[in-house]
N, C-alpha and C positions, 0 to 999 in steps of 0.2 A: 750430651755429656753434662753431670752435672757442675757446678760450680766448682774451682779448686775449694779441698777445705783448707778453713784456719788452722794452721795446729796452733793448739793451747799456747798461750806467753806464761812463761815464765812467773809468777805471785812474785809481788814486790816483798822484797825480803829472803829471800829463798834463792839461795846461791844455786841450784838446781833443779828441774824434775826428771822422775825415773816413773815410767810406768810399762806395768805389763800388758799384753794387746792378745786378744782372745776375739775372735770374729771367722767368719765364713771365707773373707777373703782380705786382705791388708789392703790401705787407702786408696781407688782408683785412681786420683788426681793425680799429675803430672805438676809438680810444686817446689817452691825453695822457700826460706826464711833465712831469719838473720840469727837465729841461733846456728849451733853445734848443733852435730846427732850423731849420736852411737848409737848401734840400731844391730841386733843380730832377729835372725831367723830360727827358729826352737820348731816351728812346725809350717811346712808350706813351699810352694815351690810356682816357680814362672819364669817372667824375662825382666833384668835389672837394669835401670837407665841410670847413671851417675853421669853428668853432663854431655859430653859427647861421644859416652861410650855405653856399649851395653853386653850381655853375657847373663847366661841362665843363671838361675838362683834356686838353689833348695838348702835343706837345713842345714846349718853352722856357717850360712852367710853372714860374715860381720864385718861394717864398713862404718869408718867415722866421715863424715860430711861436713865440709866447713859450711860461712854462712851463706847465705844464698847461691848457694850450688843446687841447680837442677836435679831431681832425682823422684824416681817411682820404681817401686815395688809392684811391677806389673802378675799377678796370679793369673793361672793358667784358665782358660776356658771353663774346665772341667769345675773349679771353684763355684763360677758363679752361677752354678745347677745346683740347685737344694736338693735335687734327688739322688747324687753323689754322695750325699752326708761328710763331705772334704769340710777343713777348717784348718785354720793358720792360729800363729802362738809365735809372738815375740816379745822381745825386750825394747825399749827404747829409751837412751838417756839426752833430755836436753841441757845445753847449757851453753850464757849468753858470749857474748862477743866481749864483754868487760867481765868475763869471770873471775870472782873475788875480787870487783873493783880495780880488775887491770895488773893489779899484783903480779899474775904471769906472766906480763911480758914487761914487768918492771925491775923485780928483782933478780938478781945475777943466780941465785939459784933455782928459778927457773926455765933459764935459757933453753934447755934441752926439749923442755914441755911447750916453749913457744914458738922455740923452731918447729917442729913437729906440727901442731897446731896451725903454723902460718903452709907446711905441706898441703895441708889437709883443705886446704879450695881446692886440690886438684880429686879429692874425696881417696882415702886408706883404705883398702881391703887387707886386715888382718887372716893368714892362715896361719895353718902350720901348730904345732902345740902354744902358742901364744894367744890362738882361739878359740883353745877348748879353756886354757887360762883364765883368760878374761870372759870366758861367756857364764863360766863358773862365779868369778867373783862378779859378775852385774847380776845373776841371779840372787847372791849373798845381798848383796846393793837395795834389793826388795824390801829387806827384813832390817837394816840399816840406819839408824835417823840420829839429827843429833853430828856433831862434831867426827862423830866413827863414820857416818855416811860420807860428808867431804874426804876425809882421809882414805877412805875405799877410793872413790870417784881418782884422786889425784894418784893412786898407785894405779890404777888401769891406766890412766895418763902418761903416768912414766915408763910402763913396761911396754910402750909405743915408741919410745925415743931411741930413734938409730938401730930400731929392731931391725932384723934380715928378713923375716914371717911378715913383714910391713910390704902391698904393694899398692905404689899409685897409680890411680884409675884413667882419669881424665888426660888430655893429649896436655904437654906442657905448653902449649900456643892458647890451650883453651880459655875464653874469657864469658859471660854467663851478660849478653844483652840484650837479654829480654826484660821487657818491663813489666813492671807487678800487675798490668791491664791484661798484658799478653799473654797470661799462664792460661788461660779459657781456652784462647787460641792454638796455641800449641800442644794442650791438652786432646783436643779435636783431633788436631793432624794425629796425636801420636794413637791414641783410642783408634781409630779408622786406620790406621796401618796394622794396628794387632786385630782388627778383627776380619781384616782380609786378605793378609799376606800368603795364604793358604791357596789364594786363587789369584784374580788380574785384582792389581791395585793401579788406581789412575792418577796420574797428574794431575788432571782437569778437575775429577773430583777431591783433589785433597787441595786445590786451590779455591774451589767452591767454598768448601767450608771455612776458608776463612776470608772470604768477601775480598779475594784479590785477582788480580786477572794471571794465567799462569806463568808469564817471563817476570810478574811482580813477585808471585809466590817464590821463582825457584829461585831468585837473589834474596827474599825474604829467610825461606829458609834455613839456606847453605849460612846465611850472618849469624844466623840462630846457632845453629851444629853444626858446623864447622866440616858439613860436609852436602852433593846433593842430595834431592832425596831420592833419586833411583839410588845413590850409594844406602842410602839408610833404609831405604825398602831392603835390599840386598844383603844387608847386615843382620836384619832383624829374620829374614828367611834363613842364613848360616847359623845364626843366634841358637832357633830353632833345631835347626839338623843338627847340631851339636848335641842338645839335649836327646834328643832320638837315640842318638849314635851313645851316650850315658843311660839309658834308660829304658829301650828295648832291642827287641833280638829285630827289628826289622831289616831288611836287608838296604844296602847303598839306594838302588834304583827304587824302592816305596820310599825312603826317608826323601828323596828328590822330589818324590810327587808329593809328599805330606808336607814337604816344605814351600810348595810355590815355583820350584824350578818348571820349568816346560822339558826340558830336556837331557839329558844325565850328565851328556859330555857337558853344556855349560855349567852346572851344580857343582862338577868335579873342576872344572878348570876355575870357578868363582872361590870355591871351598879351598882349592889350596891357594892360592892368592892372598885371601884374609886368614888362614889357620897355620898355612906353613907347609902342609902335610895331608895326606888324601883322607879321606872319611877311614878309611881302614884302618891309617897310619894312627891316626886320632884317635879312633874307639881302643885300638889295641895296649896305645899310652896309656890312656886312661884306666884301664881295666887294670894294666901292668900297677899302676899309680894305687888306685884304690883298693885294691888287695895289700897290699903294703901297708896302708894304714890301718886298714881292715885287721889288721898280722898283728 
């Protein structure tokens, strides 16, 4: 795996940056900083990590990220084949922890934008018409500069405050202690769990990689994500069958083998435990859901 990347800081002087992201597949690394991200999805699709949570992602995902909250934008297999001809397209706005020199969480009319703001370690998933909203104006945001760009910036900000289309991601216990050494490490674990959860994923081997012996690994982990990792193995095979179950006509019993289950009855008895509801129940929602919007 390679190194986490840097993402860019901030230019001294420049209350923001906004940039658009055009590539084969969005940032493999498994990473946090100390800025803000607003961050939506225009083209692409995978499996979403926001600290201790995760859930497929395709187009008109839009999630704001406080500061150093964990998160990747994992793309699908099928991305990182050039023979596919696949490619991704998003927006993404940063901005720092003292934005506008603290202003926000100084002045009394700000209050709404700094509560919010202080939500947002647990990281926002905007839906609902408040995402095609705002995905509209952060594409207006491109074209933007000058005094009109912060005043864009700060109305997306506000039309986040006390919204209902606002939901938080991360478990309200969740606390982000990993150290800026540790992202490589974590990085590994989570890289090797997506690219083998399809078949036997090991203990032994995901404690190899990070040069710890396995009862150090699995209290290692669980501090990390706030769960073990046979749970987060388990999460990310439902994570999976979810998307199946949105995305093709495959039946229950293949989406169980395409996901890593051994066997149907434990897929259905694991699936409704974390979803609520049978694979059935689930695809049926959904379908009922997205026609509606579709309408």
């Amino acid at each position: 795996m390679k190194k986490p990347f840097q993402k860019s800081r901030i230019p001294e002087g420049k209350a923001f940056v906004i940039q658009e992201l055009k590539a084969p597949f969005f940032d493999v690394n498994w990473h946090f900083h100390s800025e803000y991200q607003l961050f939506v999805v225009l083209k692409g699709r995978g499996t979403r990590f926001i600290g201790d949570h995760m859930q497929a992602f395709r187009e008109g995902d839009l999630v704001l990220t406080g500061p150093n909250l964990p998160h990747l934008w994992k793309n699908d297999k099928a991305y990182h084949d050039s023979n596919n001809g696949l490619s991704t397209h998003g927006i993404v706005i940063y901005f720092p922890e003292d934005f506008l020199n603290n202003a926000i969480f100084k002045l009394d009319e700000f209050d709404g934008i700094a509560h919010m703001l202080k939500k947002s370690e647990r990281g926002i998933q905007i839906l609902g018409k408040t995402n095609q909203v705002i995905t509209k104006m952060m594409s207006d945001l491109l074209r933007l500069q000058g005094t009109n760009s912060i005043i864009q910036l700060l109305k997306i900000l506000e039309l986040l405050v006390d919204n209902p289309d606002c939901k938080l991601i991360a478990d309200a216990g969740y606390i982000n202690t990993n150290k800026e050494s540790e992202r490589d490490r974590m990085g590994q674990v989570y890289e090797y769990v997506m690219q083998n959860f399809h078949g036997k994923v090991s203990l032994e081997e995901a404690a190899q990689l990070t040069n710890l012996s396995v009862s150090a690994f699995s209290r290692y982990f669980k501090s990390r994500v706030n769960k073990t990792f046979s749970d987060f193995v388990t999460d990310v095979r439902v994570s999976h069958a979810c998307k199946l179950l949105h995305e093709t006509d495959m039946n229950v019993s293949e989406i169980s083998f395409e996901s890593g289950f051994y066997t149907l009855s434990n897929f259905n008895k694991l699936f409704k435990e974390r979803i609520k509801k049978t694979p059935l129940e689930y695809r049926k929602e959904f379908n009922q859901t997205f026609a509606l919007l579709e309408g």
